[in-house]
C-alpha positions in Angstrom: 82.0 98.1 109.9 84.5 97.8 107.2 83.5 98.5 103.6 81.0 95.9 102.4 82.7 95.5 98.7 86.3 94.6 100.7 84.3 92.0 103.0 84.3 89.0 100.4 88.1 89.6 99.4 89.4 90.1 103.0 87.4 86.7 104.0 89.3 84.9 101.1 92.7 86.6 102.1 92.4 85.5 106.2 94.0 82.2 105.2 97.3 83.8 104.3 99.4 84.9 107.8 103.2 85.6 108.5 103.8 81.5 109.2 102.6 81.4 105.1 105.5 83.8 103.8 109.4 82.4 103.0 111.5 81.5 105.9 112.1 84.8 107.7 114.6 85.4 110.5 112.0 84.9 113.3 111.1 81.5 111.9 114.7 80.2 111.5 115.3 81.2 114.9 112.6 79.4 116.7 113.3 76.2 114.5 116.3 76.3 116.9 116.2 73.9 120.2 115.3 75.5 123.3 116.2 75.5 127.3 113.6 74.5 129.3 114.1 75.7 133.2 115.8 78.8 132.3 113.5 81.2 134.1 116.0 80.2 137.8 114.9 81.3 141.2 114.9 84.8 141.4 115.6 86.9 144.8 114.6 90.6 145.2 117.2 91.0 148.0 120.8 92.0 147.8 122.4 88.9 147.3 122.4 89.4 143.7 121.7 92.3 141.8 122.0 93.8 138.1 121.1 96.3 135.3 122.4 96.9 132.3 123.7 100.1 130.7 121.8 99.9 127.6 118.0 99.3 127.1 118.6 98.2 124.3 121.3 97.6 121.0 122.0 96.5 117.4 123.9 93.8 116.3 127.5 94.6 116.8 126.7 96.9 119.9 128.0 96.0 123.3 126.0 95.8 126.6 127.3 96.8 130.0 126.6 94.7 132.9 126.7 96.0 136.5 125.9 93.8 139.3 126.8 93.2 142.6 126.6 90.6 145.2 126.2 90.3 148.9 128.2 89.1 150.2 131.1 89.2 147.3 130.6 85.9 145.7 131.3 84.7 142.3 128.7 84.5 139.7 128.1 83.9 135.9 125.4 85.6 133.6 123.5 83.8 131.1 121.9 85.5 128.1 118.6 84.1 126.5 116.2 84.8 123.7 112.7 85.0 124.6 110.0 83.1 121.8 108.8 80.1 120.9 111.2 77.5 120.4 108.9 74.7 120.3 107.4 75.6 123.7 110.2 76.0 125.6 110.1 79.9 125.6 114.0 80.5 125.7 116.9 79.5 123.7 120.9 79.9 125.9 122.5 82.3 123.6 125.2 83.0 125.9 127.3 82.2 129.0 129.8 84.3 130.4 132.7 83.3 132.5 132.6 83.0 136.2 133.3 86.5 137.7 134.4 87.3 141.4 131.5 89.3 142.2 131.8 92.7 145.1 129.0 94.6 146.8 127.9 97.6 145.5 125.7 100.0 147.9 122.6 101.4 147.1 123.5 105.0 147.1 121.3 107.2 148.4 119.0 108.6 145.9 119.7 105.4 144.1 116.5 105.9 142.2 118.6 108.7 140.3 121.0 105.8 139.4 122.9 102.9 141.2 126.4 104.3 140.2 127.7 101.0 140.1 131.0 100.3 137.6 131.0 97.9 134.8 131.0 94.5 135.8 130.9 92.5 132.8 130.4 92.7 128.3 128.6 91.5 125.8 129.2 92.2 122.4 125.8 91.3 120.5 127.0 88.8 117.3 125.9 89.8 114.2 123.2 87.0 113.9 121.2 87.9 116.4 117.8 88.7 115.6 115.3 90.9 117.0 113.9 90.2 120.3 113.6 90.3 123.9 116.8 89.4 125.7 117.0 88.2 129.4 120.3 88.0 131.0 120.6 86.0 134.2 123.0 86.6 136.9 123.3 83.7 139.2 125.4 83.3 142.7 127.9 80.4 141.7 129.3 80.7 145.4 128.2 81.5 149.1 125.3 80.7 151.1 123.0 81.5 148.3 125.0 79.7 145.4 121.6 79.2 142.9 120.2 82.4 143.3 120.0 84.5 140.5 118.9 87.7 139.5 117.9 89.4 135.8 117.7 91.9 133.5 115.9 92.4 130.1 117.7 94.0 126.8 116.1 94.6 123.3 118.0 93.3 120.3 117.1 95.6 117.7 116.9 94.8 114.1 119.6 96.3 111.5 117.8 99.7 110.1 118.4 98.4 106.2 116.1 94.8 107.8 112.5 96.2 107.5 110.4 93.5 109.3 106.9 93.7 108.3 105.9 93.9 111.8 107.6 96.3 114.7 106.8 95.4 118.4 107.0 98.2 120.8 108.6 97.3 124.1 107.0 99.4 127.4 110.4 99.8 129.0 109.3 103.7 130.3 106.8 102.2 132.4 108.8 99.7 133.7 111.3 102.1 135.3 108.1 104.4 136.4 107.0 101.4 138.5 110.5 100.3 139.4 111.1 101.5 143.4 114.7 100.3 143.4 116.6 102.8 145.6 113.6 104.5 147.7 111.4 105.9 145.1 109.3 105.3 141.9 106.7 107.7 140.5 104.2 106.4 142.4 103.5 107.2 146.2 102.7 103.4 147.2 106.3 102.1 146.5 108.3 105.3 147.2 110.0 106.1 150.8 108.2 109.5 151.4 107.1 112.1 148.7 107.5 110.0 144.9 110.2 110.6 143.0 109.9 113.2 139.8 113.3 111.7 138.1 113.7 108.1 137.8 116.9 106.1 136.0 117.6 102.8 134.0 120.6 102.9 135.7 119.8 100.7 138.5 118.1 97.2 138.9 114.5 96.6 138.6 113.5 93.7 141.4 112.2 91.4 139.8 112.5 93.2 136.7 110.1 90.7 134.4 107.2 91.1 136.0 105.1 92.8 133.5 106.8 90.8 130.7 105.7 88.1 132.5 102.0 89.5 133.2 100.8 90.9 130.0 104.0 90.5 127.4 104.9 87.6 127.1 101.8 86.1 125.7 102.1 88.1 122.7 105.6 86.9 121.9 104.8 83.6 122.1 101.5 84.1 119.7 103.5 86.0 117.5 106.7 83.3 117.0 104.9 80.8 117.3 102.9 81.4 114.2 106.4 82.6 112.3 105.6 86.5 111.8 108.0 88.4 110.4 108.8 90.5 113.7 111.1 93.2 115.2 111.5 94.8 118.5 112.2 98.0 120.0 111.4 99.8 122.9 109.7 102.8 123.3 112.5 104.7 124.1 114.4 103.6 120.8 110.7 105.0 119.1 111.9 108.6 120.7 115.1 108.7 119.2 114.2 107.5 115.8 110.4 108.3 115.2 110.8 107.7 111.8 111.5 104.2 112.4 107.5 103.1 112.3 107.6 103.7 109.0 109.9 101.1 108.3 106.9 98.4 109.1 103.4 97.8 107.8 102.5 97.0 111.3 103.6 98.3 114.7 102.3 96.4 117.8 102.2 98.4 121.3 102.7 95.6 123.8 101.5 95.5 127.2 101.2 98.8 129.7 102.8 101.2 127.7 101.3 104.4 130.0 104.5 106.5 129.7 105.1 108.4 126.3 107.4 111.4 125.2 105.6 113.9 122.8 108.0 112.3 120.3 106.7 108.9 120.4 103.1 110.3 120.6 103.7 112.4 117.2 105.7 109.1 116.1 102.7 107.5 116.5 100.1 110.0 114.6 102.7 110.3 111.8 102.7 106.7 111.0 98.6 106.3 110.9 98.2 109.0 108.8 101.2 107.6 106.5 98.7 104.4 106.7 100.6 102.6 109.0 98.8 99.8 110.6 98.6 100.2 114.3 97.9 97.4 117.4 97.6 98.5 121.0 97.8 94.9 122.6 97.6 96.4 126.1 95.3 99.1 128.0 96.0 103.0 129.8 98.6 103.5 127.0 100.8 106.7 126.1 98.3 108.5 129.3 101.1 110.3 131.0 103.7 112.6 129.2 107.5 112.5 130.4 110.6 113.6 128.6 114.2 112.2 128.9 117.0 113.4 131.1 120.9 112.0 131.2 120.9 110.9 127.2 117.7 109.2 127.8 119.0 107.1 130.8 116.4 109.5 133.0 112.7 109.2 132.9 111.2 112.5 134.2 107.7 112.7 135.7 106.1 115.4 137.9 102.6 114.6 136.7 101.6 117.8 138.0 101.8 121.6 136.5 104.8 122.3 139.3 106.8 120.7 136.3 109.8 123.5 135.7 109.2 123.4 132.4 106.5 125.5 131.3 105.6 124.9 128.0 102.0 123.9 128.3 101.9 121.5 125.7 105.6 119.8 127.0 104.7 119.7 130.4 105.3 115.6 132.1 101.4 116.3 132.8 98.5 114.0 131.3 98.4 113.9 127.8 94.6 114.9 127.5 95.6 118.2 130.3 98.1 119.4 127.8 97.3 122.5 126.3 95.8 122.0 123.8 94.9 118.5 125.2 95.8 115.4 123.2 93.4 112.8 123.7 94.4 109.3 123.9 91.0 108.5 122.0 92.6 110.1 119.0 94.9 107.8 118.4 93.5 104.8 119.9 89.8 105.1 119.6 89.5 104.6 123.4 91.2 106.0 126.9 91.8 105.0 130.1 88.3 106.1 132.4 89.8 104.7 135.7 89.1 101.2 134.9 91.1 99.3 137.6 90.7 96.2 139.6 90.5 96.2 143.3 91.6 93.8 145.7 88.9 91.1 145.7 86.9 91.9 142.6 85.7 89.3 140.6 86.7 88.2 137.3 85.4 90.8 134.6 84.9 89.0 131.2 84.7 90.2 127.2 81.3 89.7 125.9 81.8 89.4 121.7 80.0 92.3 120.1 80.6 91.0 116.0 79.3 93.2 113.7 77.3 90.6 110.7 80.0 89.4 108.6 83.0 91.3 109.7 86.0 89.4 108.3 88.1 89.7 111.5 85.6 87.2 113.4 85.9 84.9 110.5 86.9 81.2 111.3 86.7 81.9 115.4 83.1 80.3 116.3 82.3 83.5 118.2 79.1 84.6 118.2 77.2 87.5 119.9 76.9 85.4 122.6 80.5 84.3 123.2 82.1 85.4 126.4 85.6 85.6 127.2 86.3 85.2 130.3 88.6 86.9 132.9 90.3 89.0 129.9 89.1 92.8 131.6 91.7 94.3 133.8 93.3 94.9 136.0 93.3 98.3 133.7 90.9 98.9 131.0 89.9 101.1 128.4 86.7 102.1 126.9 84.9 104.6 124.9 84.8 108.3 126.6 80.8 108.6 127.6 81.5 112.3 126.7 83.7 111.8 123.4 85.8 115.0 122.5 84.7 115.6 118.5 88.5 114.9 118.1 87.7 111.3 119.0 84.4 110.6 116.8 86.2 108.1 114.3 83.5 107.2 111.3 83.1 103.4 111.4 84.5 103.0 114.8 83.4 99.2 115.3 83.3 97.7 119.2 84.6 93.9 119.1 84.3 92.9 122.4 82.8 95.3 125.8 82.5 94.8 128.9 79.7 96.8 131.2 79.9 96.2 134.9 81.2 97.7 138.3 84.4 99.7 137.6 83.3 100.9 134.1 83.3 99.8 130.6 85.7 98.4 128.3 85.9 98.4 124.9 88.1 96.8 122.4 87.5 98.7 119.1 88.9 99.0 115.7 88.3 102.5 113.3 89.9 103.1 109.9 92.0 106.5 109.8 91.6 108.7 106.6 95.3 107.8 105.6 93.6 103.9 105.5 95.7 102.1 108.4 93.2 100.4 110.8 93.9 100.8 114.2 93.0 98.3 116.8 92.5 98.6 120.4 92.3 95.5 122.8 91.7 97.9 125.7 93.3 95.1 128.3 96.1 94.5 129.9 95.1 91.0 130.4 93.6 91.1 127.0 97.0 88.7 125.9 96.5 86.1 128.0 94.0 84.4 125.7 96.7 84.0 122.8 99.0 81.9 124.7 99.1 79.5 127.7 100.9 81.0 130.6 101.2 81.1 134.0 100.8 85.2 135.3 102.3 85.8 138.5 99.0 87.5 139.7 97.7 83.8 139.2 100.0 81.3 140.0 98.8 79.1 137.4 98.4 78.4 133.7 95.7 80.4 132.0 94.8 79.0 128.9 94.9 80.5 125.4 91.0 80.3 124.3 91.4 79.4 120.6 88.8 81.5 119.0 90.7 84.5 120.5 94.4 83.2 118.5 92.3 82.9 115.3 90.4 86.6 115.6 94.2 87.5 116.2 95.3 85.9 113.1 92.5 87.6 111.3 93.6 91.0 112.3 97.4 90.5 111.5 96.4 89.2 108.4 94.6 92.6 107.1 97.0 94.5 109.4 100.2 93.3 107.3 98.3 95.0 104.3 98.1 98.1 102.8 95.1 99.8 102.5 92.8 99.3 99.6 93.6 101.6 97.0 90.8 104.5 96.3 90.5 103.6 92.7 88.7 106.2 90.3 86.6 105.0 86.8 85.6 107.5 84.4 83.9 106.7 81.0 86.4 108.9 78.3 86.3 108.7 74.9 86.3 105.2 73.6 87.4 103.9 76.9 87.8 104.4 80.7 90.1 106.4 82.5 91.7 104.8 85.6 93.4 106.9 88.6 94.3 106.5 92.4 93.1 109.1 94.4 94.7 107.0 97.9 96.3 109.2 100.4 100.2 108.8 99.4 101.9 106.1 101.1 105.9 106.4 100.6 106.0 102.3 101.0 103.3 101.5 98.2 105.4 100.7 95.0 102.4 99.8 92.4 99.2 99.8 92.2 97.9 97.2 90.0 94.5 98.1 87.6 93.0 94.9 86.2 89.4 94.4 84.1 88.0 91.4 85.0 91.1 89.7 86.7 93.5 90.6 83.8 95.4 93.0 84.7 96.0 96.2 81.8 97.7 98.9 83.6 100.7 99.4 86.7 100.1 103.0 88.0 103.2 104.4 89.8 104.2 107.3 90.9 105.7 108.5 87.5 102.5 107.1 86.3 99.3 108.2 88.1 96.7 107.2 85.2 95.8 105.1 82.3 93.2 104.9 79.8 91.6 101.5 78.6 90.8 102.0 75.2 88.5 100.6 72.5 85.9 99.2 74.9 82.3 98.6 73.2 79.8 100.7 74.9 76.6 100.4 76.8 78.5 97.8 79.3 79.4 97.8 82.9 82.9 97.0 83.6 84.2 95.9 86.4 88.0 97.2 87.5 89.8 96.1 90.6 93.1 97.4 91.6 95.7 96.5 94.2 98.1 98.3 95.8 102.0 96.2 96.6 104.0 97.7 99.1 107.6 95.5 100.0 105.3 93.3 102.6 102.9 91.9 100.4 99.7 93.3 98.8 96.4 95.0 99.1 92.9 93.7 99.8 91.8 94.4 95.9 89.7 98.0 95.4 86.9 97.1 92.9 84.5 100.0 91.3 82.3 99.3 87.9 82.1 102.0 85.2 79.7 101.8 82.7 80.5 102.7 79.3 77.5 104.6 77.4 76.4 103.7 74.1 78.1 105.3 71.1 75.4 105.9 67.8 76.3 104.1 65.2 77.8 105.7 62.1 75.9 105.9 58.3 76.7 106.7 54.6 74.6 106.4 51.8 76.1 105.6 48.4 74.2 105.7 44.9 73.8 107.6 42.0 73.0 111.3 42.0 71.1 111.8 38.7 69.0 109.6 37.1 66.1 109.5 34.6 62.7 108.8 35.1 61.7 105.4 34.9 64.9 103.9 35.5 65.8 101.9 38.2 68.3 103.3 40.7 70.9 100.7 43.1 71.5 102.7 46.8 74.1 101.1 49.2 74.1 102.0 53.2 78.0 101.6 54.5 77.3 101.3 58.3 79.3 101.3 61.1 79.6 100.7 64.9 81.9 101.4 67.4 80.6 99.0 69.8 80.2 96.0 67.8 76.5 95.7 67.7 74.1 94.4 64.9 72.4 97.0 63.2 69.4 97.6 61.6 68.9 100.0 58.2 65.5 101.2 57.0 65.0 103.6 53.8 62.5 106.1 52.9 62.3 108.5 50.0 60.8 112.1 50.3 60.4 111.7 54.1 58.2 108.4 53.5 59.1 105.1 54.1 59.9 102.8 51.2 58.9 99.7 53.3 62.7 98.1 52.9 65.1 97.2 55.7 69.1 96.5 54.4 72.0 97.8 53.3 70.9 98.1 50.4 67.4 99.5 48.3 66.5 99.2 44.8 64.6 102.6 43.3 63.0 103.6 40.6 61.8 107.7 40.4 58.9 108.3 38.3 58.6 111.9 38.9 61.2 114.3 37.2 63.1 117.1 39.5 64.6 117.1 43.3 64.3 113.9 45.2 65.8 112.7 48.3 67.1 109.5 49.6 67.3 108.6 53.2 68.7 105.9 55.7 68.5 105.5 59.5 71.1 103.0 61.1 69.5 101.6 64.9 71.9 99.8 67.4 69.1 97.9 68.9 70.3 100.4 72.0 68.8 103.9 71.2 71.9 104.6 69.3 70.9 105.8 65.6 72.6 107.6 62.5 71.0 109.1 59.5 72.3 109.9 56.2 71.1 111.2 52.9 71.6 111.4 49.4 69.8 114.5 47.0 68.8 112.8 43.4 67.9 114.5 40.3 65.5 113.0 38.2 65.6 113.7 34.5 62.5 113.6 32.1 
């Protein structure tokens, strides 16, 4: 569970999402009008065909087209945004001319690249934001004048736009899936023995369809409600690692099963910086490939016959790496073998809410809530026998699943760093954020509502910081006030207030302060809050009791006197903490029955006498004084 003392302030802070900030480029851009019908009628033979040259590009970079048609017919390619745009899920953002199309062989070995010249350009404008990008090359002649083919490109954001949220795009395990020429990495679509060395350099038939499964659904959710969003794929994570930390949030969508050891580290290096992670998606960053060909070539032996022979670089399963690196380390769960088979039944999400966890706030769910069909067709759960590396303290189930194939567990854990990781552990886990039509169904599955506002619930702590780990100690006349948080590089303040007012900014070049003058024997409660260039912090809180400080005495009256006479003695008291005290008098070690701050005395005795006072705070605190008298005959 997460701490109890963040609960109530989390619960108030839910109501605040992306859609609540100012306008942001993702929000603007879906305002725009959409195209309705743009997703065509695709063909997966050679009438049509196309890939692109880059994956993906900034604003101001050009992408390469190459496609070719059979037989030579001409054709036009028209570019759209995938999001929101008021349900239409696509917005025309260009239309290029007609070209007189040719046919371009599949070479043999085509899986090593189609080898096909450049077609067509695109320079990407400048206002382009972020996003998925699906270009559509349809037959405007011949026998099949309609059909149209596709591929998908990643705008990128400008690296000096830091969007609060990053989206990783699974374009590695696209290509490993991809059979185009004769082979993939897998047996099942490959002619003969499976390909080790697989290129972008070719088409991908019907290259959508796992946007269209288990990706989609997320972009909708996530423009739809106006987050402040960037994309990149994961091969754009290899080159520039340090690009996660230019987020709050990054959001692994979809089957993301093919990682470098760069994006792995990427990965670790943002969590323990306390960057926020999602894994919106199951059997992620499971195998381990490297780049070939300027990263155009995705290479995959998934065996130890790799060349390469490194142990801890070989394209072999990331937990059979020497030394292994678990998947569970980073994600809380790993893939067990959860898969569906041919005519399995649905497999549903039973809610597991821990009492009062903010992230179920405002859904309806309770422990008896079941969503169904959301399990599979891969799944994650739990290892039965957890390596220690994978114990997380606080590693909270929100939904399982326990049936034939395996469990599945969606969890969440917080790292030491203080970025909360969740993990849906689903591929279809998605489809209850939006309603869409899969191709595995045919139909519209429909968002389930509780499901969009847990998801809300999680961006809204996810776009946070972490609580700062404020420390209180009693000093002096005051308390002391320090942050002993993990350092974040994005945090830029850290806020200390006493009792909502806020009395100190710590930074950096400040690490501490001290609230002075505070009356003691009182609790005070400080809260603190860490602002980072996204927003701010859940508020830390901690009381410190200040102890009670004695008060302070001095007695004033004459020294010498004679006997008989009457003598006037003054007590000048003091306290540091304000309180009313109390002043009684005795003379000689015996009480003179008077209380005040002053006594009236007469000595009757010639010789040494003594004069006493004790100040009480009415708290234990007490000060004494005294004053020697000599009596004269």
């Amino acid at each position: 569970m997460m701490p109890v003392m963040l609960a109530a302030a989390l619960l108030a802070a839910l109501a605040v999402t992306g859609s609540a900030a100012a306008a942001n480029p993702i929000q603007v851009e879906n305002a725009r009008a959409g195209a309705f019908g743009w997703r065509g009628a695709e063909v997966n033979g050679a009438e049509i065909q196309g890939y692109t040259s880059e994956i993906s590009a900034l604003p101001g970079g050009t992408i390469h087209f190459h496609v070719s048609t059979d037989p030579p017919e001409p054709y036009a390619i028209a570019v759209y945004r995938l999001g929101w745009y008021r349900g239409a899920g696509a917005r025309l953002v260009a239309s290029l001319p007609d070209t007189n199309g040719s046919n371009y062989t599949a070479p043999e070995g085509g899986w090593l690249g189609a080898g096909w010249p450049v077609t067509d350009r695109l320079t990407v404008p400048g206002d382009w934001p972020s996003g998925y990008y699906i270009a559509r090359f349809e037959l405007h002649g011949g026998p099949e004048i309609g059909s149209s083919a596709s591929a998908i490109f990643v705008v990128r954001d400008p690296p000096a736009r830091r969007s609060a949220v990053l989206v990783q795009v699974p374009v590695n395990t696209w290509e490993a899936y991809n059979g185009w020429g004769g082979k993939s990495l897998y047996a099942d679509n490959s002619i003969g023995t499976r390909a080790t060395h697989v290129s972008f350099d070719r088409p991908l038939p019907t290259p959508s369809i796992a946007t269209w499964e288990w990706e989609i659904q997320l972009v909708h959710f996530l423009e739809r409600e106006g987050y402040d969003v960037a994309y990149q794929t994961d091969v754009d994570t290899h080159r520039d690692p340090a690009s996660l930390l230019a987020h709050r949030l990054v959001i692994v969508d979809g089957h993301d099963e093919y990682w470098t050891s760069k994006i792995r580290d990427a990965f670790d290096a943002a969590r323990d910086a306390g960057t926020n992670l999602a894994f919106l998606g199951a059997n992620i960053g499971y195998w381990q490939v490297r780049y070939e060909d300027g990263e155009r070539t995705v290479v995959g032996y998934k065996s130890r016959a790799d060349p390469v022979t490194d142990p801890a670089l070989q394209s072999v399963l990331f937990r059979d790496l020497t030394p292994p690196r678990y998947e569970c380390e980073l994600m809380g769960v790993q893939f067990q073998g959860g898969i569906s088979r041919s005519g399995d039944p649905p497999r549903d999400y039973a809610v597991a809410p821990a009492v009062g966890d903010p992230w179920f706030a405002g859904t309806g769910f309770t422990a008896s809530t079941v969503l169904p069909g959301l399990v599979g067709p891969e799944w994650d759960s739990i290892p039965i026998s957890l390596p220690s590396s994978c114990m997380k303290p606080g590693l909270t189930v929100l939904f399982h699943f326990g049936g034939p194939g395996g469990n599945a567990d969606a969890v969440r854990y917080v790292a030491p760093s203080g970025a909360r990781v969740f993990s849906a552990a689903s591929l279809r886990f998605s489809w209850g954020l939006d309603d869409w039509a899969p191709p595995s169904v045919g139909a519209i599955v429909p968002a389930i509502p509780g499901l969009q506002q847990f998801m809300r619930n999680v961006l809204a702590d996810e776009l946070r910081p972490a609580s700062p780990a404020l420390k209180a100690i009693a000093v002096g006349d005051g308390v002391e006030l320090s942050v002993t948080s993990q350092p974040d590089p994005r945090i830029t303040s850290t806020a200390v207030a006493r009792s909502g007012a806020v009395i100190c900014t710590l930074t950096a070049a400040v690490p501490r302060c001290v609230d002075h003058r505070l009356p003691g024997h009182r609790v005070y409660h400080y809260s603190a809050v860490d602002t980072d260039e996204w927003g701010q912090s859940v508020p830390a809180a901690v009381d410190v009791r200040v102890p009670n400080r004695p008060p302070s005495l001095v007695v004033l009256g004459p020294v010498a006197v004679r006997a008989g006479k009457r003598a006037l003695y003054t007590a000048r008291a003091s306290d540091a903490d304000g309180d009313r005290l109390t002043v009684s008098w005795s003379r000689d070690g015996h009480s003179v029955g008077r209380t005040g701050d002053r006594v009236s005395l007469v000595f009757g005795i010639p010789g040494r006498h003594v004069v006493s006072a004790i100040v009480s705070d009415g708290h234990l605190g007490r000060g004494s004084a005294r004053r020697a008298v000599v009596v004269r005959a």
